[in-house]
C-alpha positions in Angstrom: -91.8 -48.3 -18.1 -91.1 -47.2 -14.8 -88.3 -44.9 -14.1 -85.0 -45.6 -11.5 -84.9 -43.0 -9.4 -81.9 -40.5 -9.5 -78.5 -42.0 -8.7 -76.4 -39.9 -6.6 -73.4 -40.6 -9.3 -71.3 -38.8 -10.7 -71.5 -37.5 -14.6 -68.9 -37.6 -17.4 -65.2 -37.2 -16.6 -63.4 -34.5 -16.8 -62.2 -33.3 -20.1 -58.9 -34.0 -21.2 -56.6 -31.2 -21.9 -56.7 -29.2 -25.5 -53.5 -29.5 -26.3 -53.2 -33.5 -26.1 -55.2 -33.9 -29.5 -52.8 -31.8 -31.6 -49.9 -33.9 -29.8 -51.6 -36.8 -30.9 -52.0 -36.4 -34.1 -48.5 -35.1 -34.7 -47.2 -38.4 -33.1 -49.8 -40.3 -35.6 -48.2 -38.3 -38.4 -44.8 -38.6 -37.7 -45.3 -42.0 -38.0 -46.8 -42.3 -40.9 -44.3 -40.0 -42.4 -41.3 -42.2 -40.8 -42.9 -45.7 -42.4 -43.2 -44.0 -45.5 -39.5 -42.8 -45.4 -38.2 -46.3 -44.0 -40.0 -47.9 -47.0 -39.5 -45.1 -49.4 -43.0 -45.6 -50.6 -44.1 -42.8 -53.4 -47.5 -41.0 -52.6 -48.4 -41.5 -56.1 -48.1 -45.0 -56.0 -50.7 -45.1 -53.2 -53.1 -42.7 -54.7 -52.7 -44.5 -58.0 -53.7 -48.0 -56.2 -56.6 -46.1 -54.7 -58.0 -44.3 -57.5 -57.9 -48.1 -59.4 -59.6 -49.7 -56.8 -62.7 -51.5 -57.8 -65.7 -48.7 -56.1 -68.1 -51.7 -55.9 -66.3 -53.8 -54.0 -65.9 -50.6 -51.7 -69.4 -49.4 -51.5 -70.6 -53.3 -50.5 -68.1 -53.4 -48.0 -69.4 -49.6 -46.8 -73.1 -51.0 -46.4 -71.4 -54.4 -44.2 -70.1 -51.6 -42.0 -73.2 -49.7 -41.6 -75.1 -53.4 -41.0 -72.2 -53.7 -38.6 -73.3 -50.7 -36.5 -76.7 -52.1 -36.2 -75.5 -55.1 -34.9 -73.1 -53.0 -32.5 -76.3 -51.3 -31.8 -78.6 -53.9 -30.8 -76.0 -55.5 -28.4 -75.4 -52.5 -26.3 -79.4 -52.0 -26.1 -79.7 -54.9 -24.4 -76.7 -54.1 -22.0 -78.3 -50.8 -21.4 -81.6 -52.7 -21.2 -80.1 -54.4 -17.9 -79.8 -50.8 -16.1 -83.5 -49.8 -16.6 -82.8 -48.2 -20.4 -85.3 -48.5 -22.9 -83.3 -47.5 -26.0 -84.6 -48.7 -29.0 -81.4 -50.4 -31.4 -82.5 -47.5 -34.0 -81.6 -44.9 -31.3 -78.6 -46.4 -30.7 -77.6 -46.9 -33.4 -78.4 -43.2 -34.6 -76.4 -42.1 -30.9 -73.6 -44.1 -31.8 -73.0 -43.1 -35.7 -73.5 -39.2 -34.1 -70.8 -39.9 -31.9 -68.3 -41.2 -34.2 -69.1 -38.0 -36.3 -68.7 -35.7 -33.2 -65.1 -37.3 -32.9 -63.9 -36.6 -36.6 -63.5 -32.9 -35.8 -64.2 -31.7 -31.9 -61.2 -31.4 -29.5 -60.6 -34.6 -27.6 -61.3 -36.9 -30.8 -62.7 -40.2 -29.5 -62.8 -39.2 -26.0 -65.1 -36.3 -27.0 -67.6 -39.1 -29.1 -67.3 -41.2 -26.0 -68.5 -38.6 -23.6 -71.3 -37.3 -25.8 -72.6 -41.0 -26.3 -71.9 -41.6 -22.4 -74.5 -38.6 -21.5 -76.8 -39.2 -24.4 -77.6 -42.6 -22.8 -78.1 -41.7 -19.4 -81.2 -40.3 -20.5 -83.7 -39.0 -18.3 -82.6 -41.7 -15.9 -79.2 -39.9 -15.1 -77.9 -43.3 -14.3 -74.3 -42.4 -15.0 -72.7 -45.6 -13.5 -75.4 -48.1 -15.1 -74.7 -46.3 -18.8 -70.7 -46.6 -17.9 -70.7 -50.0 -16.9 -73.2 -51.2 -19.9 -70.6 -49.6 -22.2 -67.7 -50.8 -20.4 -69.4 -54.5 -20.8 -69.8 -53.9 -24.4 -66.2 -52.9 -25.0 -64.9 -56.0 -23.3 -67.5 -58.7 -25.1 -66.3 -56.7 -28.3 -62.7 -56.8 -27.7 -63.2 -60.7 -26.9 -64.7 -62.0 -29.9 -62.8 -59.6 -31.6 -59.7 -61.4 -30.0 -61.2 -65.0 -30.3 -61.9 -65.1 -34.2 -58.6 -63.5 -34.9 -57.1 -66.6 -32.5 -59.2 -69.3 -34.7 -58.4 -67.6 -38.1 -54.9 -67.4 -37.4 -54.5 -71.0 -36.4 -56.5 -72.2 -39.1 -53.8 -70.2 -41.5 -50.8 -70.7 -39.2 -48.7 -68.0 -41.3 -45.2 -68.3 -41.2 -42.6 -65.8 -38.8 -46.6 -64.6 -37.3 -46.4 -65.8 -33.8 -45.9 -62.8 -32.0 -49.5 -61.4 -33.6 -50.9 -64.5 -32.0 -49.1 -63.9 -28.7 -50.9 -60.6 -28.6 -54.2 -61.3 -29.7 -54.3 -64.4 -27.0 -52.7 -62.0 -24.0 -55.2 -59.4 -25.0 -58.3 -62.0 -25.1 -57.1 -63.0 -21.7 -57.2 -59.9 -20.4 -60.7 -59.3 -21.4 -61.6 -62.6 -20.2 -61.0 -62.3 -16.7 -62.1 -58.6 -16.6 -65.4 -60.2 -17.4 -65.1 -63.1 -15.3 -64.4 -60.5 -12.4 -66.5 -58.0 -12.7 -69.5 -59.7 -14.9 -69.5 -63.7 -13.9 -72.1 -65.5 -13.0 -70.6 -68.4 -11.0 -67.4 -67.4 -10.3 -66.0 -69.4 -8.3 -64.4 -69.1 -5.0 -61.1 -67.5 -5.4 -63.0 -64.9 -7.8 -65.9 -64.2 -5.0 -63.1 -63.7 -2.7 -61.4 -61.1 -4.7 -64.8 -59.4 -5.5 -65.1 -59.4 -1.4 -62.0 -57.7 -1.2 -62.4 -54.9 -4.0 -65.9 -54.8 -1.9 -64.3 -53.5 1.1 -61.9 -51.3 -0.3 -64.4 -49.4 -2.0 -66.9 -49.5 1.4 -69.7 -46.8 0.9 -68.5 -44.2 -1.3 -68.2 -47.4 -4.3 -71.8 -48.8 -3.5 -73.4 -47.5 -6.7 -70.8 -48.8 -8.7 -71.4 -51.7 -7.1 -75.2 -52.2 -8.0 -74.5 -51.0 -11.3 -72.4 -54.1 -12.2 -74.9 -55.9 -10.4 -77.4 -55.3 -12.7 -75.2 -56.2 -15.5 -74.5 -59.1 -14.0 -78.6 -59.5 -14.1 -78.7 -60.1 -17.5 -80.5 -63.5 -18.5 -78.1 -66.5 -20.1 -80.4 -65.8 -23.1 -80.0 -62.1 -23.4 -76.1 -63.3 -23.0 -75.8 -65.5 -25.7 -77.7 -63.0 -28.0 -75.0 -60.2 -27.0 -72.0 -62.8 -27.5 -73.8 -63.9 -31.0 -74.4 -60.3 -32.0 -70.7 -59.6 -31.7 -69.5 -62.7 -33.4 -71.9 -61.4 -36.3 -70.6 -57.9 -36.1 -67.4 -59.2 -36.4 -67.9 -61.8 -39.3 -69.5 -59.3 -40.9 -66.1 -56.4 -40.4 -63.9 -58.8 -41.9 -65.9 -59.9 -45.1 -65.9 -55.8 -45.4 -62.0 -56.1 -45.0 -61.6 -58.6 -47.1 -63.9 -56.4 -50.3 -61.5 -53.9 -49.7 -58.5 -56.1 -50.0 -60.4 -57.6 -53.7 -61.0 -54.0 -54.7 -57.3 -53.3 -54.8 -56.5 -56.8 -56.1 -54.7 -58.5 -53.2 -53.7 -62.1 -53.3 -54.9 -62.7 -49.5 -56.9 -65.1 -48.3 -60.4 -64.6 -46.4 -58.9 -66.4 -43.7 -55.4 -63.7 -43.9 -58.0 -61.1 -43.5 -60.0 -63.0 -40.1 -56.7 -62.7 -37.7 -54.8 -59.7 -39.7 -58.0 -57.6 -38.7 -57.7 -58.5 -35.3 -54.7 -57.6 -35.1 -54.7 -54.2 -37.0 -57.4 -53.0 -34.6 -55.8 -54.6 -31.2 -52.9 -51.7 -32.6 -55.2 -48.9 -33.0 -56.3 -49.3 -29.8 -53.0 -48.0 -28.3 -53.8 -44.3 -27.4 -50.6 -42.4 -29.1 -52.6 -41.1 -32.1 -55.8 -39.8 -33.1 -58.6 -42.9 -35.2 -55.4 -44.8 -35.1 -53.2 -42.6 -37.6 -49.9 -44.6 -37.8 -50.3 -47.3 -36.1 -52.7 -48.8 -38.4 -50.7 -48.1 -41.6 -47.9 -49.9 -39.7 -49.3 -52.9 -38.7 -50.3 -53.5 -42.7 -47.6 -53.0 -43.9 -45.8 -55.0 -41.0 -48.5 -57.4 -41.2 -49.4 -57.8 -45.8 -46.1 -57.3 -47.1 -45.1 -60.8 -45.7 -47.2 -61.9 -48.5 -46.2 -62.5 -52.1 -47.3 -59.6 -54.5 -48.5 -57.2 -51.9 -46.1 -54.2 -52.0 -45.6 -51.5 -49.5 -48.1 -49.1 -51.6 -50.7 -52.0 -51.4 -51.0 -52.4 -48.0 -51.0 -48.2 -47.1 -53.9 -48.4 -49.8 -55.3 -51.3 -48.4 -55.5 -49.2 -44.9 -56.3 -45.4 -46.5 -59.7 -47.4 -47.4 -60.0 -49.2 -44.2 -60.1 -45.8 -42.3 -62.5 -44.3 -45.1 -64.9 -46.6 -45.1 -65.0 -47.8 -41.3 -64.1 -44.6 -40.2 -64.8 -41.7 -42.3 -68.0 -42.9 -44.2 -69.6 -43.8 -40.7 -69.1 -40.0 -39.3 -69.7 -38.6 -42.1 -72.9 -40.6 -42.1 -73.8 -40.0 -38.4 -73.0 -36.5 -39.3 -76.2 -36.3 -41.5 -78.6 -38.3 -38.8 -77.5 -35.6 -36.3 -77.9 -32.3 -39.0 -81.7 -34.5 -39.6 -82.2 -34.4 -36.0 -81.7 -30.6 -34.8 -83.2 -29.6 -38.3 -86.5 -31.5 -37.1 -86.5 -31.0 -33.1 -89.0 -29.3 -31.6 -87.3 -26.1 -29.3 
């Protein structure tokens, strides 16, 4: 397929600084340590809940995750598809579980992943802006499904004292909502073409490859669109059926539907950028989040989350770690 030719962009961002890991996850684990003191939870008790844990229950919900990636996968190819990419939703997928095992261990975490995934993209086309903005698009569509099944579940459930989870899933979702009807609408409608006008000549010439770059996303056919939208719900369906094995392998009374907007909510808190894969914050939000429920104790729900991050987290780097030792083993000099 023909080639674009070579955008006068410029490549991955500047590396952030060494020490801001480390701080990270010392902040992570100082919280982790301070929940565990606030609810004076014994280690034991957790690794005891763990190590009873029904390990088929885990291991489906480990293969839902990895048929999660491939539907992660196959959404962003046809984003990067948009931009002139011809990824195939196997290399992508491959790129995307090497990344997540780049950011178990390198300095910079996630952000080192990112960047490793960002330049593996580009390609041969070295269209930096095109691969930034396709991922950038596939963050937000994520985020908003993400946000928009946690919305339905939680109103089908309508938990008690819980309003404040669905006041930030709902500000979140709009967020994301009019970043994409910004940046990625269709028919946007006057007052949005006029603010588009106006970024448009703040940015004058030096922002004009940014410019065509969204452009082109904005290219994508309402077909290709509703695929990418239905590939996330499915993705997401899909994450909280894993979720919800986990929460049978240790025997919690919650619901399917508990698990649909707790989820949501769990990973809208991981996404704050004060720790390292969201050490802390995620243990927090369970146990803020599942002890509100009769028979789940304080162990449960730090169990319930130790096997979240293994299996979503841990499992999937661990296995991208093996596709990336396959592929320098086998490449040709």
């Amino acid at each position: 397929m023909p080639q674009k030719p070579t955008q006068p962009d410029a490549g991955p961002t500047k590396r952030k600084p060494r020490w801001l890991k480390p701080l990270r996850v010392a902040i992570g684990a100082a919280i982790l340590v301070a929940l565990v003191l606030f609810y004076d939870v014994q280690l034991a008790k957790i690794w005891q809940a763990i190590t009873h844990a029904r390990w088929p229950f885990v291991l489906a919900a480990a293969g839902l995750t990895l048929l999660m990636q491939w539907a992660v996968a196959d959404r962003l190819r046809r984003l990067c598809h948009a931009h002139g990419h011809g990824w195939s939703t196997l290399e992508i997928f491959q790129i995307n579980l090497a990344t997540r095992f780049y950011g178990l261990f390198l300095p910079g975490g996630n952000f080192t992943g990112i960047a490793i995934r960002f330049y593996k993209l580009s390609g041969d086309h070295k269209h930096y802006l095109g691969t930034a903005v396709a991922l950038f698009y596939d963050r937000i569509a994520a985020t908003v499904t993400l946000c928009a099944l946690g919305a339905v579940f939680w109103l089908i459930e309508r938990p008690n004292d819980s309003w404040q989870a669905l006041a930030a899933i709902l500000a979140a979702m709009l967020v994301m909502v009019m970043a994409l009807t910004i940046l990625f609408g269709r028919s946007p409608g006057p007052l949005v073409s006029r603010l588009r006008q106006t970024l448009s000549s703040i940015g004058g010439v030096k922002l004009h490859t940014l410019r065509q770059a969204v452009r082109e996303s904005r290219s994508l056919s309402a077909k290709q669109t509703v695929i990418v939208y239905t590939l996330s719900v499915g993705a997401h369906l899909m994450g909280i059926v894993g979720w919800y094995l986990i929460s049978q392998s240790l025997g919690l009374n919650l619901s399917f539907t508990t698990i649909g907007w707790v989820r949501t909510a769990i990973i809208l808190a991981t996404m704050i950028p004060v720790s390292v894969a969201g050490l802390g914050l995620r243990e927090g939000a369970a146990l803020l989040l599942l002890t509100a429920y009769p028979g789940v104790h304080e162990s449960d729900a730090l169990a319930f989350s130790f096997l979240i991050f293994i299996v979503t987290t841990l499992l999937v780097g661990l296995t991208g770690g093996l596709i990336e030792s396959k592929r320098m083993l086998t490449s040709k000099p």
